[in-house]
C-alpha positions in Angstrom: 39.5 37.2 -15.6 37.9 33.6 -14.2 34.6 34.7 -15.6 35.6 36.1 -18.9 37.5 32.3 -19.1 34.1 30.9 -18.5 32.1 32.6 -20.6 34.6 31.7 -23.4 34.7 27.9 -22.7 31.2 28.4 -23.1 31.1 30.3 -26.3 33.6 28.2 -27.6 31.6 25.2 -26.1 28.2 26.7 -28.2 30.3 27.1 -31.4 31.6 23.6 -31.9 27.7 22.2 -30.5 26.5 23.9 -33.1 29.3 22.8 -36.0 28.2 18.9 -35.0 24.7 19.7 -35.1 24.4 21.6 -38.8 26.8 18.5 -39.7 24.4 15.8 -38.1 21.9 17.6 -39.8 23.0 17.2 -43.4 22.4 13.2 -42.5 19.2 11.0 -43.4 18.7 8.5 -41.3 16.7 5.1 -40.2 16.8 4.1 -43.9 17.8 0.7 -45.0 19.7 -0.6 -48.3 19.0 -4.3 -50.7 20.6 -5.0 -53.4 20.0 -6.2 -56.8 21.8 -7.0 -60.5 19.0 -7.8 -63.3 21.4 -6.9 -66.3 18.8 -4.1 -67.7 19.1 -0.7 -69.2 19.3 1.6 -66.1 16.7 3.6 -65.6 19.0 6.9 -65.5 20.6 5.7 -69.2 17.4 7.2 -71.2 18.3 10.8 -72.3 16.2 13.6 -70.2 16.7 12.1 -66.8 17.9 14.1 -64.0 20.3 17.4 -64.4 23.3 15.7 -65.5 26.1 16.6 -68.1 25.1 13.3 -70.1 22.5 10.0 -69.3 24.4 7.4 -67.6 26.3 4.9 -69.9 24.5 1.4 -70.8 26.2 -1.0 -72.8 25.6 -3.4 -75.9 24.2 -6.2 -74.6 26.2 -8.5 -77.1 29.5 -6.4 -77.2 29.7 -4.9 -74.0 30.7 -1.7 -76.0 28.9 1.3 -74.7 25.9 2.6 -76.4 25.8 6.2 -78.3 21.6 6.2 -78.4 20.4 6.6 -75.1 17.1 6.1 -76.6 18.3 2.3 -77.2 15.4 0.1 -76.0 16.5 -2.1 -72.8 17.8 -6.0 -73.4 14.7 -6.6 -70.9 12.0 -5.8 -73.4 13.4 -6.8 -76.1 16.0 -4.2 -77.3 19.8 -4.8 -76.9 21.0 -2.1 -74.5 22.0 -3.5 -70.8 23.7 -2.7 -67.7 27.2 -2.3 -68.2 29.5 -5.2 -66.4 31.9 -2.6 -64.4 28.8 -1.2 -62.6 29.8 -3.3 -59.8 30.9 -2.5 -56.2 34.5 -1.9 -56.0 37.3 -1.5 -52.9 38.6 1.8 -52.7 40.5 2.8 -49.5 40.3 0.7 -46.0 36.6 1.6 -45.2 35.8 3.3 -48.2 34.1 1.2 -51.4 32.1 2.6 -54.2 29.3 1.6 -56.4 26.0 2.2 -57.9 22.5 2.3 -57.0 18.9 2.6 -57.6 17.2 5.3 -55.6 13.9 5.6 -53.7 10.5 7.3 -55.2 9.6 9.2 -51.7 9.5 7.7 -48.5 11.5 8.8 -45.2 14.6 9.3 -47.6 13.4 12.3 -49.2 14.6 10.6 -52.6 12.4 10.7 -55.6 14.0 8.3 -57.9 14.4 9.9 -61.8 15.4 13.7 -60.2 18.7 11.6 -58.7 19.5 10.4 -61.7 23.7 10.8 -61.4 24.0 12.2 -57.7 26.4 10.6 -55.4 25.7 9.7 -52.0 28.1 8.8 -49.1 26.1 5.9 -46.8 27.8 4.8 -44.0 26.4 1.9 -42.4 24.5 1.5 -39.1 24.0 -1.0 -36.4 20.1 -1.0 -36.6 18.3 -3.9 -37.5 15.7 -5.5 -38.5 12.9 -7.4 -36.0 14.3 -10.9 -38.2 18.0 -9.8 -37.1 19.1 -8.6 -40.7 21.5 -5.2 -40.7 24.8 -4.8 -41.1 27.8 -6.4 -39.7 29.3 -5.2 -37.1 32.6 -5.1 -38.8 31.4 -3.0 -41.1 29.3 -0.4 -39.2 30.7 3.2 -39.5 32.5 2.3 -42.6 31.7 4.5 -46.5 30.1 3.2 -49.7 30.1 5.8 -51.9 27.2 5.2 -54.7 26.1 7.1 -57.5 21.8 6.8 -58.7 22.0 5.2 -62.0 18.2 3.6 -61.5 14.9 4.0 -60.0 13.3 1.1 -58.0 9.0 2.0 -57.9 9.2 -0.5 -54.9 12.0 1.1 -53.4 10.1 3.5 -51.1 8.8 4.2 -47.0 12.1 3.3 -45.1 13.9 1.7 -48.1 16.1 4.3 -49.5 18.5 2.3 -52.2 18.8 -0.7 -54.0 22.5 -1.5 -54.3 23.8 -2.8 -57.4 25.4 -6.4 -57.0 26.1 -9.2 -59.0 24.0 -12.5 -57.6 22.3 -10.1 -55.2 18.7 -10.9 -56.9 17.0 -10.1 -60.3 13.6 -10.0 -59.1 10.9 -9.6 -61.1 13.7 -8.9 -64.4 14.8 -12.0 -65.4 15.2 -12.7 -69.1 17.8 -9.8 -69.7 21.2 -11.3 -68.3 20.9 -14.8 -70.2 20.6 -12.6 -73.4 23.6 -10.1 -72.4 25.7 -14.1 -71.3 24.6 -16.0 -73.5 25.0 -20.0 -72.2 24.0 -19.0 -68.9 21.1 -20.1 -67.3 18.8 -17.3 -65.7 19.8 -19.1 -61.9 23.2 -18.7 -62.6 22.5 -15.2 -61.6 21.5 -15.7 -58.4 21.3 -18.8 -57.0 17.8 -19.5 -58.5 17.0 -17.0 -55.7 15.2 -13.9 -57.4 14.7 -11.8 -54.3 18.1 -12.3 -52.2 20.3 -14.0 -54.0 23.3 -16.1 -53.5 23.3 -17.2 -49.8 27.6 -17.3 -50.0 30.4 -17.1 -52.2 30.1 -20.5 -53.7 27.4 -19.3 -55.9 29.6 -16.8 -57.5 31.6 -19.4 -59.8 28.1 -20.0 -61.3 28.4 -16.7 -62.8 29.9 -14.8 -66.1 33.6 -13.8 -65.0 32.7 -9.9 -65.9 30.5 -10.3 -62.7 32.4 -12.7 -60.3 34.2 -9.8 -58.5 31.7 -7.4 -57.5 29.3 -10.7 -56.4 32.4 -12.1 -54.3 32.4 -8.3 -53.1 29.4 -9.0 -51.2 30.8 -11.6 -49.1 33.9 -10.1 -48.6 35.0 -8.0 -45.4 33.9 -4.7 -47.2 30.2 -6.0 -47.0 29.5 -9.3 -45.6 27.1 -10.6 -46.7 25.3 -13.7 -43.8 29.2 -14.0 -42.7 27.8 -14.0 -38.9 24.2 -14.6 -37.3 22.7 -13.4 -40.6 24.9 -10.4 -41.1 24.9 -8.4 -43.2 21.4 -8.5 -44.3 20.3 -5.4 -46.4 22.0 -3.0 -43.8 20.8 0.0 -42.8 22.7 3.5 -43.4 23.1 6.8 -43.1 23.5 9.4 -46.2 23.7 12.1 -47.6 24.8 13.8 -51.2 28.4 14.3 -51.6 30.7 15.5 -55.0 30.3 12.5 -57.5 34.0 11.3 -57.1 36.1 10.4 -60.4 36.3 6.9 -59.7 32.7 7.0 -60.3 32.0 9.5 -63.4 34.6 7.3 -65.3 32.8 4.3 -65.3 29.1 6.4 -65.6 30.4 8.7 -67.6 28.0 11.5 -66.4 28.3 14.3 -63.0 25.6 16.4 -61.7 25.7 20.0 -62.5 25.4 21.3 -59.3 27.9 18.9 -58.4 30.5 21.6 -57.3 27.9 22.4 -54.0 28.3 19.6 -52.7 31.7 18.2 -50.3 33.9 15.5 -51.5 33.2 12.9 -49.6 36.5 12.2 -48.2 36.5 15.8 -46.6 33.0 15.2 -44.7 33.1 14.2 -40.8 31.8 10.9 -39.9 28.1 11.4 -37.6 28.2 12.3 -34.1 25.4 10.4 -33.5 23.9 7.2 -33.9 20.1 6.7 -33.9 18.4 4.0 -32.2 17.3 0.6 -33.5 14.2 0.8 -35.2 11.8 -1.7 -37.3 10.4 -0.6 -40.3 7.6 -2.6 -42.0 7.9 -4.0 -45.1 5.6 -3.5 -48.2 2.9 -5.7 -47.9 2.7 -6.9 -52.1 5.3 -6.9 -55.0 5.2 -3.7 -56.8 3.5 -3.6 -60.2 5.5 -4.7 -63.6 7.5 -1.6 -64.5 7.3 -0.3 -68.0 10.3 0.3 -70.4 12.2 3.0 -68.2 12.0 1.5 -65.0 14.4 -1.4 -64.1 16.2 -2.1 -60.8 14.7 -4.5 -57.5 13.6 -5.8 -55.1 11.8 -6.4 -51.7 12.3 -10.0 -50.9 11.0 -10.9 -47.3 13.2 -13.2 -45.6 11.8 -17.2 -45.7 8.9 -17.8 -43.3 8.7 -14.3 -43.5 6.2 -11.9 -44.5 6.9 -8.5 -42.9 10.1 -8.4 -43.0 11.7 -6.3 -45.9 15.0 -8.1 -47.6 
């Protein structure tokens, strides 16, 4: 009877090992996030991107309205369609915030920017960090952001797995489009005059249009951080992986994968059993090329003094 016991702790012990270990699996890790708000025509608005039920909205940069034509040339080269205003981060739940995002083209995160056009991600964030000190707060570490790709970043690549949409996080190399979508703003009113990093603190967000003050004062809330302590958070790095694009999302997209329905809703996955080890990962050594008409998003910004250190 005392071995039969035995064996079954053991079994039992295997089972559950190996439960955890598919779970851990289904995580990519080591990958850092930036952040970014440029004001132009996502990348996943043009029709033919991604297997979605529709392209994501963009808006009318002079009405806000949403656009019908998906084929409606960007407010950054000269056309009229834009980011919409409520693409912003958002609270959902203690621990749990939402947004959107631009996604890697290859790298360690196994993205490849268009083909995630309107997938959802949980990231939770990590304690790495950077050899500058950047990451994320403690006080945030192990908590959700729940993204979907509405963008591609060509610079977002090697360790760098998203670009976070933020107001007054950076416009980088994009900066004519949000003075034309806010007209009698100034293009450093979107970020501090700070193209790659953005607003240092809060105070810069009254600079901006109202549409955008709450998801920039977002950043420097408790739900993100932004430099609140020793430099933290500072383009944190994460954990992800895909999860079922949840409403609070597809409303304001207004498009869903359609496989969606294989993946878990997010607030039905386990947190990771594990967390990996501080690493550094080098930053691109030059700025990425000008993108063309269907490429938007930013940025890799090495800190000041700086110039391996990815931002």
């Amino acid at each position: 009877m005392l071995v039969l016991s035995s064996w079954l702790v053991f079994w039992l012990g295997a089972v559950a090992a190996t439960e955890e270990d598919d779970d851990d699996a289904q995580w990519t890790t080591g990958t850092y996030t930036t952040g970014y708000w440029d004001c132009c025509k996502p990348s996943c608005s043009w029709s033919g991107k991604g297997s979605v039920t529709n392209p994501v909205r963009s808006c009318e940069a002079e009405t806000g309205e949403t656009l019908d034509d998906p084929d409606t040339t960007s407010v950054c080269d000269g056309g009229t369609a834009a980011s919409c205003a409520d693409h912003q981060p958002f609270d959902v739940a203690e621990g749990v915030t939402m947004g959107f995002a631009a996604a890697a083209v290859g790298g360690k995160s196994g993205l490849n920017g268009d083909e995630n056009c309107g997938e959802c991600y949980e990231l939770r964030w990590t304690a790495e960090e950077f050899s500058y000190g950047g990451g994320a707060h403690p006080d945030i570490v192990g908590k959700q952001h729940i993204i979907q790709v509405t963008n591609i970043g060509y610079d977002v690549t090697g360790s760098h797995s998203f670009d976070l949409q933020i107001p007054g996080a950076g416009q980088g190399i994009f900066t004519s489009g949000c003075p034309i979508q806010f007209p009698g703003y100034e293009t450093e009113d979107f970020d501090c005059g700070n193209n790659y990093g953005g607003c240092d603190d809060a105070t810069g967000c009254v600079d901006l249009p109202d549409e955008l003050r709450p998801g920039c004062e977002w950043r420097y809330s408790a739900s993100y951080s932004w430099k609140t302590e020793n430099g933290k958070s500072d383009n944190p790095y994460v954990r992800f992986r895909r999860v079922k694009c949840p409403q609070e999302l597809v409303a304001l997209s207004g498009t869903e994968p359609l496989d969606d329905d294989d993946y878990p809703d997010y607030r039905e996955t386990k947190a990771p059993t594990s967390s990996p080890k501080p690493t550094y990962s080098p930053a691109p050594t030059t700025l990425p090329p000008t993108r063309g008409p269907t490429q938007s998003g930013c940025c890799f910004y090495p800190p000041p003094g700086s110039s391996t250190d990815p931002g």
